[in-house]
DRENTORKOL-3810 file (N, C-alpha, C; in nm, 4 decimals):
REM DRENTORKOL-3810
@n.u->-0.1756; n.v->8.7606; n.w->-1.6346; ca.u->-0.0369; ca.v->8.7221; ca.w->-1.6568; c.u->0.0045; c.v->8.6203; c.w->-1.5510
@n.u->0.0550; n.v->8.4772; n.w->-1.5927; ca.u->0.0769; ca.v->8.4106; ca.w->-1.4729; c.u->0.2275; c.v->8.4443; c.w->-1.4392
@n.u->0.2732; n.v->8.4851; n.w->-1.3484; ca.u->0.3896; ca.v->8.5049; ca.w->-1.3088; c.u->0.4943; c.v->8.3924; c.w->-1.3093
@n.u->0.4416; n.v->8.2614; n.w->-1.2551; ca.u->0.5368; ca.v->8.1750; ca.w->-1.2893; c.u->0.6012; c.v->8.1397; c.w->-1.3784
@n.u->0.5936; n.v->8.1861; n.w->-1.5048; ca.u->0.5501; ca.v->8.1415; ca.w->-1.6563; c.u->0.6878; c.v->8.2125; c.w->-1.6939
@n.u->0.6896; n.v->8.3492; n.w->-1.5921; ca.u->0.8308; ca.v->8.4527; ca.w->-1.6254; c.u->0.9515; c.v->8.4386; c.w->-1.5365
@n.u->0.9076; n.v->8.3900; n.w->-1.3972; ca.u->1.0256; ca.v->8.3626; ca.w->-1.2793; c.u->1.0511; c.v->8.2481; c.w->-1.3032
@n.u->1.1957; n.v->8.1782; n.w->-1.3400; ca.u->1.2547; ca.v->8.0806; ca.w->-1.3063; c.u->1.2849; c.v->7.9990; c.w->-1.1832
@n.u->1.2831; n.v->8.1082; n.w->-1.1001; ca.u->1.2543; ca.v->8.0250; ca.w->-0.9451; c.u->1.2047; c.v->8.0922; c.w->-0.8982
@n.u->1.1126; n.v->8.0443; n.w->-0.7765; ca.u->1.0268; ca.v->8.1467; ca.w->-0.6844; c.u->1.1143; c.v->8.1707; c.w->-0.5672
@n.u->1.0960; n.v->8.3085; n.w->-0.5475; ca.u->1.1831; ca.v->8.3165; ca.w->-0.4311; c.u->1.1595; c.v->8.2817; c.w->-0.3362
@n.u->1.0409; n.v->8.2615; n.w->-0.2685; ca.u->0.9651; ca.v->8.2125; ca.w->-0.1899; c.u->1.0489; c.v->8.0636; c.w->-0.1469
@n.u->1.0294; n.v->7.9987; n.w->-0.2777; ca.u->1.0265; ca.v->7.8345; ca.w->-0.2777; c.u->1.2108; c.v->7.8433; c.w->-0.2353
@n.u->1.2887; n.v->7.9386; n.w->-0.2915; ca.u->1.4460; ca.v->7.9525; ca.w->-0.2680; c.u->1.5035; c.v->8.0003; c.w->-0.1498
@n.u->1.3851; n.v->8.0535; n.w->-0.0474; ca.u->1.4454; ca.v->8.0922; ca.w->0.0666; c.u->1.4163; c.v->7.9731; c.w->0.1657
@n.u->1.2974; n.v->7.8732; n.w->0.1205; ca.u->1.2219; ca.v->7.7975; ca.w->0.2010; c.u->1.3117; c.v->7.6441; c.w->0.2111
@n.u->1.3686; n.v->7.6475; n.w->0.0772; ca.u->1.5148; ca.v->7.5461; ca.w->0.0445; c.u->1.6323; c.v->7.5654; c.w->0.1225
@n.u->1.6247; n.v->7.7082; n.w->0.1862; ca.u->1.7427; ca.v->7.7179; ca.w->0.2463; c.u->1.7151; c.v->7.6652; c.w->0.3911
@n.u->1.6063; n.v->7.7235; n.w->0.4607; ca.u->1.5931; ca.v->7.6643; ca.w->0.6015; c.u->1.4449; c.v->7.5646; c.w->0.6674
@n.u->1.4250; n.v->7.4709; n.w->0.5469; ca.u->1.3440; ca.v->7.3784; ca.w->0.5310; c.u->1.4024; c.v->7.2547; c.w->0.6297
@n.u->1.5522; n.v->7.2055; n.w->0.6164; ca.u->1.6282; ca.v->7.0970; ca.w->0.6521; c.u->1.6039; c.v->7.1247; c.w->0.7836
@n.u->1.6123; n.v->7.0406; n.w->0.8279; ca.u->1.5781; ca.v->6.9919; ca.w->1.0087; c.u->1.6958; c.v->7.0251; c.w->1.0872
@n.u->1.7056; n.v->7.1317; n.w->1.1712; ca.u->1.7987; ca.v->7.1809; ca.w->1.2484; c.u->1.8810; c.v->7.3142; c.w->1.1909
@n.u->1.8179; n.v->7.3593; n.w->1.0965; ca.u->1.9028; ca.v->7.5111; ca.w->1.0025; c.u->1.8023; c.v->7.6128; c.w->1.1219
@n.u->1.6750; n.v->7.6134; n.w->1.1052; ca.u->1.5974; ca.v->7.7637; ca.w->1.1850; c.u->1.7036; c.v->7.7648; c.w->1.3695
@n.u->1.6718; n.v->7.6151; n.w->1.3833; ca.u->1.7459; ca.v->7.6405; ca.w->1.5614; c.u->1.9004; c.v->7.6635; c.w->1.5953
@n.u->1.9600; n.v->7.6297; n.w->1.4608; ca.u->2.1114; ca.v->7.6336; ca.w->1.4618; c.u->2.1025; c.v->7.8307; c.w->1.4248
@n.u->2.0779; n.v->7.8487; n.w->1.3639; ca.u->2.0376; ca.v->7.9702; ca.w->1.3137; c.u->1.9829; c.v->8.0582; c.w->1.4192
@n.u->1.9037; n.v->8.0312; n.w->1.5007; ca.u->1.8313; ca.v->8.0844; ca.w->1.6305; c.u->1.9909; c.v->8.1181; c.w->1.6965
@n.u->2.0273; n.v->7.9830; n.w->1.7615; ca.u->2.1365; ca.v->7.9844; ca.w->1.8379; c.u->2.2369; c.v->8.1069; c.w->1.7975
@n.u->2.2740; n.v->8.1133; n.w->1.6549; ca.u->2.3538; ca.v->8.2004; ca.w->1.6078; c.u->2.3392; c.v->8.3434; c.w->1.6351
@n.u->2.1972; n.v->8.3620; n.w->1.6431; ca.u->2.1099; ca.v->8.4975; ca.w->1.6542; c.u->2.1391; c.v->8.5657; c.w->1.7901
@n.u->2.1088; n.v->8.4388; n.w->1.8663; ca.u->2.1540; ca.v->8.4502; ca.w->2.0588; c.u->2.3038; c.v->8.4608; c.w->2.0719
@n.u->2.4132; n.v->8.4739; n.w->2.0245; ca.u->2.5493; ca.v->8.4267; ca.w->2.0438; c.u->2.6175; c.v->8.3193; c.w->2.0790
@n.u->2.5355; n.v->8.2091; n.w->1.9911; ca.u->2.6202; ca.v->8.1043; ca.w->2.0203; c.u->2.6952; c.v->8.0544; c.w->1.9125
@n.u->2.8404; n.v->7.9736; n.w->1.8853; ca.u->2.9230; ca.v->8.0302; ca.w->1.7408; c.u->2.9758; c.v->7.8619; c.w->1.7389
@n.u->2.9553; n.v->7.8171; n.w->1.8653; ca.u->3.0979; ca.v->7.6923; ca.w->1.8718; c.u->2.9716; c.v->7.5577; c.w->1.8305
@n.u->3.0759; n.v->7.4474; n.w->1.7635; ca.u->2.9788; ca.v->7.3283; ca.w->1.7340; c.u->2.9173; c.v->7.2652; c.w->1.8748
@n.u->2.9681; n.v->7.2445; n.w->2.0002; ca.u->2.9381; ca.v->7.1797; ca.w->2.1006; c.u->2.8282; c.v->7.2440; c.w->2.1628
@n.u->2.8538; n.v->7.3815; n.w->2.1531; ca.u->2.7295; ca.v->7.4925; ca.w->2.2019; c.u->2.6101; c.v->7.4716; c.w->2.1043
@n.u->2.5941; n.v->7.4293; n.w->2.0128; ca.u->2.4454; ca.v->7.4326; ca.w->1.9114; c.u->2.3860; c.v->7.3041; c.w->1.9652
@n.u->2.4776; n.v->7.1902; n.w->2.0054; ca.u->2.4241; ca.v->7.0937; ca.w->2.0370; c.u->2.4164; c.v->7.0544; c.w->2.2263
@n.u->2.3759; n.v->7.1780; n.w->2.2828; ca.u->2.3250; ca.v->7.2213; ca.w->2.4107; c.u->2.2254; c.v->7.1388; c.w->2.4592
@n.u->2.1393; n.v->7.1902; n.w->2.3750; ca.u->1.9527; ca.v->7.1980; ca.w->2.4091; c.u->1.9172; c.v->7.0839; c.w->2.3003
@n.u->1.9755; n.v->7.0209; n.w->2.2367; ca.u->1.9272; ca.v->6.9265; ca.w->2.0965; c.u->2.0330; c.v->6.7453; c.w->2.1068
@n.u->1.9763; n.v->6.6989; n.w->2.2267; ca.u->1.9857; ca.v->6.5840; ca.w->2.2397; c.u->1.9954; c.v->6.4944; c.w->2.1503
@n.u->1.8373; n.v->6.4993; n.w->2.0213; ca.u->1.8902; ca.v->6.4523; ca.w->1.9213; c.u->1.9778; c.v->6.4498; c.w->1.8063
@n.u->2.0212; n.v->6.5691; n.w->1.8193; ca.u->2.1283; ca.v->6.5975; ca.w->1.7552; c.u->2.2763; c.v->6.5073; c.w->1.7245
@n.u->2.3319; n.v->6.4698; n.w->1.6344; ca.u->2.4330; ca.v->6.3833; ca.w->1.6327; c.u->2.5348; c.v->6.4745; c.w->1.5601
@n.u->2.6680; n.v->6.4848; n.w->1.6182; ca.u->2.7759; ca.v->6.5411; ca.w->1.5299; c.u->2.8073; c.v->6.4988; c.w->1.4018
@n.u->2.7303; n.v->6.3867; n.w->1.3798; ca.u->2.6934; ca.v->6.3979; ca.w->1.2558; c.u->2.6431; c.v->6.4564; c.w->1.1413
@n.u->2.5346; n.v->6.4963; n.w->1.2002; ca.u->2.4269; ca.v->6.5289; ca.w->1.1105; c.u->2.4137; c.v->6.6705; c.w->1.1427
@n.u->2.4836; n.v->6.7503; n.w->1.2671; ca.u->2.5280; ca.v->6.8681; ca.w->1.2832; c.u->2.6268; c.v->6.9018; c.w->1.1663
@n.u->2.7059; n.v->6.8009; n.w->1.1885; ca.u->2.8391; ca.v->6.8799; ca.w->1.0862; c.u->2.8053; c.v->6.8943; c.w->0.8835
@n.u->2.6642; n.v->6.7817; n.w->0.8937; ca.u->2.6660; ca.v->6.7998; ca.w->0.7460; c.u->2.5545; c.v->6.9347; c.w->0.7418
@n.u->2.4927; n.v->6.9762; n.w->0.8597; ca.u->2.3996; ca.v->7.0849; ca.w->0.8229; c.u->2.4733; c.v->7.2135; c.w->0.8029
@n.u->2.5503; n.v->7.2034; n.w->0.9364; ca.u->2.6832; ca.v->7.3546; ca.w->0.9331; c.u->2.7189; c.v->7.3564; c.w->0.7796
@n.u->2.7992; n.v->7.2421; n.w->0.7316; ca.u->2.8389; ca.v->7.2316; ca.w->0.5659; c.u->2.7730; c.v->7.2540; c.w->0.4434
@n.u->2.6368; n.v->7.2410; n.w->0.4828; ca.u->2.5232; ca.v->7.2948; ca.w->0.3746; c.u->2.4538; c.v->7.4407; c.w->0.4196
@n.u->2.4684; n.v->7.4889; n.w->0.5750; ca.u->2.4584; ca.v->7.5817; ca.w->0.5682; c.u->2.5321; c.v->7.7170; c.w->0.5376
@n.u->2.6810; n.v->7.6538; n.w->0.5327; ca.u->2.8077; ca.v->7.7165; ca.w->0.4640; c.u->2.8164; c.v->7.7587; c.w->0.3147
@n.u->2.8014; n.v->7.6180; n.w->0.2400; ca.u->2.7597; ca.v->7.6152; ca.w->0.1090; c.u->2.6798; c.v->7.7008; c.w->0.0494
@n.u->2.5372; n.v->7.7482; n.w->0.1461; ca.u->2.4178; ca.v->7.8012; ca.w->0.0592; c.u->2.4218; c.v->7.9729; c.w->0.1417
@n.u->2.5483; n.v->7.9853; n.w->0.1572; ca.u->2.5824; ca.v->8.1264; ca.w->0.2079; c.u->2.5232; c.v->8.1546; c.w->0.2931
@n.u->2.4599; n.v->8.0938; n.w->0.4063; ca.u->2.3944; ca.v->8.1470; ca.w->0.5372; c.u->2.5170; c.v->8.1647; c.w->0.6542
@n.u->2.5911; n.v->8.0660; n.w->0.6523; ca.u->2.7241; ca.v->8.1266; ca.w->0.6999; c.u->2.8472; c.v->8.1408; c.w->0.7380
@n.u->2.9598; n.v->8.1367; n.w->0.7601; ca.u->3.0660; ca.v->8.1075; ca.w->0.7254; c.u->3.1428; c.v->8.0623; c.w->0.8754
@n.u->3.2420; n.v->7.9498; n.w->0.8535; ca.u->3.3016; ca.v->7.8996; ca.w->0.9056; c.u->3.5004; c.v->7.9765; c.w->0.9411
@n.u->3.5122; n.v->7.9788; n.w->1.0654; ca.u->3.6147; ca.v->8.0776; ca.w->1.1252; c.u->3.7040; c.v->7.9621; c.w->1.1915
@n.u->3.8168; n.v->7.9369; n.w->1.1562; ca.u->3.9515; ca.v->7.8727; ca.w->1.2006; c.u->4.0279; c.v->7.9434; c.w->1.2692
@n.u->4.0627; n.v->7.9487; n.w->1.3925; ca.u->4.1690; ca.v->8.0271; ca.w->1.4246; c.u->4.3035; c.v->7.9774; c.w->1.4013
@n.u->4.3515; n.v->8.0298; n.w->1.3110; ca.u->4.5269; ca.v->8.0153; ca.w->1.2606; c.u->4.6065; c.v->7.9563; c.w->1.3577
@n.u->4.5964; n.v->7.9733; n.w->1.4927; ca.u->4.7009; ca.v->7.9424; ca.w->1.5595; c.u->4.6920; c.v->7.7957; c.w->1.6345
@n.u->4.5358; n.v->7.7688; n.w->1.6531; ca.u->4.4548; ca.v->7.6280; ca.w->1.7012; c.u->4.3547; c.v->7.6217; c.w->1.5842
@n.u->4.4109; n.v->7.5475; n.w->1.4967; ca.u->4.2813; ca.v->7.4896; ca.w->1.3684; c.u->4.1770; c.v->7.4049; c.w->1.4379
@n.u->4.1809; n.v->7.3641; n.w->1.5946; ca.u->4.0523; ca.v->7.3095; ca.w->1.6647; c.u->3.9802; c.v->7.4212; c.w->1.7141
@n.u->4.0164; n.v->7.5604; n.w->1.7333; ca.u->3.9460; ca.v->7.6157; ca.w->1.7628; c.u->3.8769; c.v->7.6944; c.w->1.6384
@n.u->3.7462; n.v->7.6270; n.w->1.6045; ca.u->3.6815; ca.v->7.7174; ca.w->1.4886; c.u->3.4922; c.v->7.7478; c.w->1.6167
@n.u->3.4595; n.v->7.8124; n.w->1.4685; ca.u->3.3790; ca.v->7.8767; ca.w->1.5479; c.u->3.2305; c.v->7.9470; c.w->1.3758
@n.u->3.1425; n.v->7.9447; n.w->1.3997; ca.u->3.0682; ca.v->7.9721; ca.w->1.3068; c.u->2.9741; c.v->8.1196; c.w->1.3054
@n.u->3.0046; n.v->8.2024; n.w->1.1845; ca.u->2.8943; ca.v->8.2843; ca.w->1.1815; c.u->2.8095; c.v->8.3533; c.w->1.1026
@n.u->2.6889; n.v->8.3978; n.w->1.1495; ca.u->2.6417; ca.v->8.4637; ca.w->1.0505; c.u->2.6938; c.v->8.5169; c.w->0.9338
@n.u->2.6526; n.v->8.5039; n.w->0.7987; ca.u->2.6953; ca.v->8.5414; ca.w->0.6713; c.u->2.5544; c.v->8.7215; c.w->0.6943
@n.u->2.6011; n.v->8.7973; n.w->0.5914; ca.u->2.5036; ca.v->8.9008; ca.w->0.5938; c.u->2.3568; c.v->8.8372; c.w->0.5516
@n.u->2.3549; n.v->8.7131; n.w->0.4186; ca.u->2.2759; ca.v->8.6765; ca.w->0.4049; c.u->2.1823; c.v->8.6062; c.w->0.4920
@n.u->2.3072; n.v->8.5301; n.w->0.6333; ca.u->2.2182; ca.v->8.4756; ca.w->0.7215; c.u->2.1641; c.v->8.5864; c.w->0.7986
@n.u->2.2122; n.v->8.6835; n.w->0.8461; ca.u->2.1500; ca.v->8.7543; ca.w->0.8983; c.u->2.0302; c.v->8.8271; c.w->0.8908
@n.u->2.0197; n.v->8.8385; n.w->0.7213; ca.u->1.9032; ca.v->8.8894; ca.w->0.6921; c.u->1.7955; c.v->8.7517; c.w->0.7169
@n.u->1.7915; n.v->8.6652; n.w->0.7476; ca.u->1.6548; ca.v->8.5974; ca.w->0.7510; c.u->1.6272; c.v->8.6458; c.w->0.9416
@n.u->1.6662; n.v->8.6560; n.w->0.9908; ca.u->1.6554; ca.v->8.7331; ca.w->1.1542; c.u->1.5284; c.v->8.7823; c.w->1.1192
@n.u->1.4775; n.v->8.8330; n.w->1.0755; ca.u->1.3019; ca.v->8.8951; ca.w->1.0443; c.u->1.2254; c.v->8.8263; c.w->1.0216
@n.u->1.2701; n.v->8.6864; n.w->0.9719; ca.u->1.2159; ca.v->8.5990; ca.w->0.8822; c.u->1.1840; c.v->8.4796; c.w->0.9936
@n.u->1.3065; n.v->8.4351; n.w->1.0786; ca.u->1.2696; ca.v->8.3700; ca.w->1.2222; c.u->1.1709; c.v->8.4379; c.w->1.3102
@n.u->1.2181; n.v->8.5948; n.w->1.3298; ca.u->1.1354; ca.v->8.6755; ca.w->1.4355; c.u->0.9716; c.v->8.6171; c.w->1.4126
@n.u->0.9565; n.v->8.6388; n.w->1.3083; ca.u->0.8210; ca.v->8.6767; ca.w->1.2559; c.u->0.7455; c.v->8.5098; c.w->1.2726
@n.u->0.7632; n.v->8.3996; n.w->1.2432; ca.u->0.7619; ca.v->8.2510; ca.w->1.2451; c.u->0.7455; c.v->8.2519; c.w->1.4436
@n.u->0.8599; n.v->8.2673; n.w->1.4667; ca.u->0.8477; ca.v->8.2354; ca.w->1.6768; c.u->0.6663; c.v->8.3141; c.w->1.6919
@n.u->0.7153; n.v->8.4575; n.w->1.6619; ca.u->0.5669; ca.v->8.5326; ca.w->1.7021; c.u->0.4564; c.v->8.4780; c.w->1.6425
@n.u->0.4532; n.v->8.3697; n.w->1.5687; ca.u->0.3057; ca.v->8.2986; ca.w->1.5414; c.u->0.2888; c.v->8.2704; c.w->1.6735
@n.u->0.3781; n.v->8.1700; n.w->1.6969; ca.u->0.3325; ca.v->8.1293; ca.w->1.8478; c.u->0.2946; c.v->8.1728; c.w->1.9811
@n.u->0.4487; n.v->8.2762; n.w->1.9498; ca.u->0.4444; ca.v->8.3584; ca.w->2.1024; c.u->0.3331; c.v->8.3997; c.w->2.1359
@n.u->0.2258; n.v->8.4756; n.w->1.9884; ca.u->0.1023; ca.v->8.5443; ca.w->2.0145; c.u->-0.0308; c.v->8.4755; c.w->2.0179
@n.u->0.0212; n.v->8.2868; n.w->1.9418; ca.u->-0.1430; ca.v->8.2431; ca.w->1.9533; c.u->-0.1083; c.v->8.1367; c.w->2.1073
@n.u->-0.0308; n.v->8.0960; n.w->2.1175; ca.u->-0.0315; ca.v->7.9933; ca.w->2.2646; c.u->-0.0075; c.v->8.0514; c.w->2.3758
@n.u->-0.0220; n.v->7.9847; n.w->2.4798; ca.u->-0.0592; ca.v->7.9901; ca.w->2.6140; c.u->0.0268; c.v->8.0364; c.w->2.7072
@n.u->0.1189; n.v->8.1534; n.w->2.6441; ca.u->0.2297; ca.v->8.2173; ca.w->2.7491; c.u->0.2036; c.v->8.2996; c.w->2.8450
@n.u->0.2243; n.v->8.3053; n.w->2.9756; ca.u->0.2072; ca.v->8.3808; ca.w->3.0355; c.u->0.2612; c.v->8.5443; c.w->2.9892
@n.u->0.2146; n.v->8.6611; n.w->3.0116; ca.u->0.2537; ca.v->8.7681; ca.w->2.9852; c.u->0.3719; c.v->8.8288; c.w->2.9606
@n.u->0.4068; n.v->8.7754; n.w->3.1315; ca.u->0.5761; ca.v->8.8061; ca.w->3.0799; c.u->0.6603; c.v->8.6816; c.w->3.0399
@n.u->0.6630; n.v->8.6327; n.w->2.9803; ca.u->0.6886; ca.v->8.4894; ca.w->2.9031; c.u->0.7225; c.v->8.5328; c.w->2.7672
@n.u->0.5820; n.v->8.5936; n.w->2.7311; ca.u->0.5625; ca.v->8.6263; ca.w->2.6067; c.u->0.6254; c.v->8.7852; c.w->2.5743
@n.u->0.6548; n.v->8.8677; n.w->2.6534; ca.u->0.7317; ca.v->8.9790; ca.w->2.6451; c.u->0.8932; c.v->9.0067; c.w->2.6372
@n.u->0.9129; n.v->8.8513; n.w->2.7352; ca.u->1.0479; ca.v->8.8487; ca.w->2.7496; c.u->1.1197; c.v->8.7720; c.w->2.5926
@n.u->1.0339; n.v->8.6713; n.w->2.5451; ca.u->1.0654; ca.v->8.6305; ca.w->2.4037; c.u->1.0908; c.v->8.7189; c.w->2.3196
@n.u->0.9927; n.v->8.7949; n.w->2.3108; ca.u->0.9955; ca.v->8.9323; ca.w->2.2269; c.u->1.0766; c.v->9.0356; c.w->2.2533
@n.u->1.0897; n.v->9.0632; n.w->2.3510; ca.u->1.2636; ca.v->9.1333; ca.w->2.3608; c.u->1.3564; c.v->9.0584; c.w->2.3536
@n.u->1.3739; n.v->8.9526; n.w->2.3861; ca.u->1.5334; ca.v->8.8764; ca.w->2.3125; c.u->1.5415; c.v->8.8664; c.w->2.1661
@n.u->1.3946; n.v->8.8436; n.w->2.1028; ca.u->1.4293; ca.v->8.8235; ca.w->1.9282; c.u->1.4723; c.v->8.9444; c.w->1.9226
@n.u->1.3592; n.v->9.0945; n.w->1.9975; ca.u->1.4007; ca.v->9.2040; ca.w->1.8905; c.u->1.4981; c.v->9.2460; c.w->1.9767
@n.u->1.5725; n.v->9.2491; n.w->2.0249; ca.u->1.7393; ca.v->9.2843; ca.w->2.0160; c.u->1.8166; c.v->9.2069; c.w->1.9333
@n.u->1.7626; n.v->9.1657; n.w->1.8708; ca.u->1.9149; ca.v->9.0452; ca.w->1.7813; c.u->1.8296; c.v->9.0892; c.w->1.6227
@n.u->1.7116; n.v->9.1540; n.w->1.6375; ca.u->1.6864; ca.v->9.2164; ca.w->1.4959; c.u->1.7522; c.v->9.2934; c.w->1.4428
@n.u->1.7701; n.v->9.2804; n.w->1.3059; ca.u->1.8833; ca.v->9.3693; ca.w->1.2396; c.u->1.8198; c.v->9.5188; c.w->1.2171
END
């Protein structure tokens, strides 16, 4: 039985659409660590342009990974977060970092301390 023949989309191929785009896994990381504000994602990501930040936040809004927070009283102060759906890929990052953590050249506790920061932010 070929399976494709019966699934209209692969889920596979539908989760891989979601954080395929260049800067969704690290914006997403960031989110995981507590970071919520646009200026804070673009920390550590030099190349990053508020540009091309603001259209990823907007497509990552769109495709329900996660939702955007205005505070009523300062509409400049917004702030971004995890959707449940984004949260559930947290297993899905964990698991991707630990390719690395476990095949390259970290020192011990390098590689221990990574692994306790993902798995505290595991759901």
């Amino acid at each position: 039985m070929n399976i494709t023949k019966h699934v209209t989309s692969c889920p596979i191929e539908l989760v891989v659409k979601l954080i395929n785009k260049k800067w969704v896994i690290q914006i997403m990381r960031d989110l995981f660590f507590g970071k919520s504000r646009f200026h804070e994602f673009k920390e550590d990501k030099p190349d990053l342009s508020n540009k091309v930040l603001s259209h990823c936040l907007k497509d990552m809004e769109n495709n329900g990974l996660i939702q955007k927070i205005v505070d009523k009283c300062d509409k400049k102060n917004v702030r971004y977060i995890l959707t449940e759906k984004g949260k559930s890929l947290n297993k899905v990052i964990y698991e991707i970092a630990m390719v690395t953590v476990d095949s390259e050249n970290y020192s011990d506790k390098i590689r221990n301390d990574l692994k306790t920061s993902f798995q505290e932010n595991l759901l």
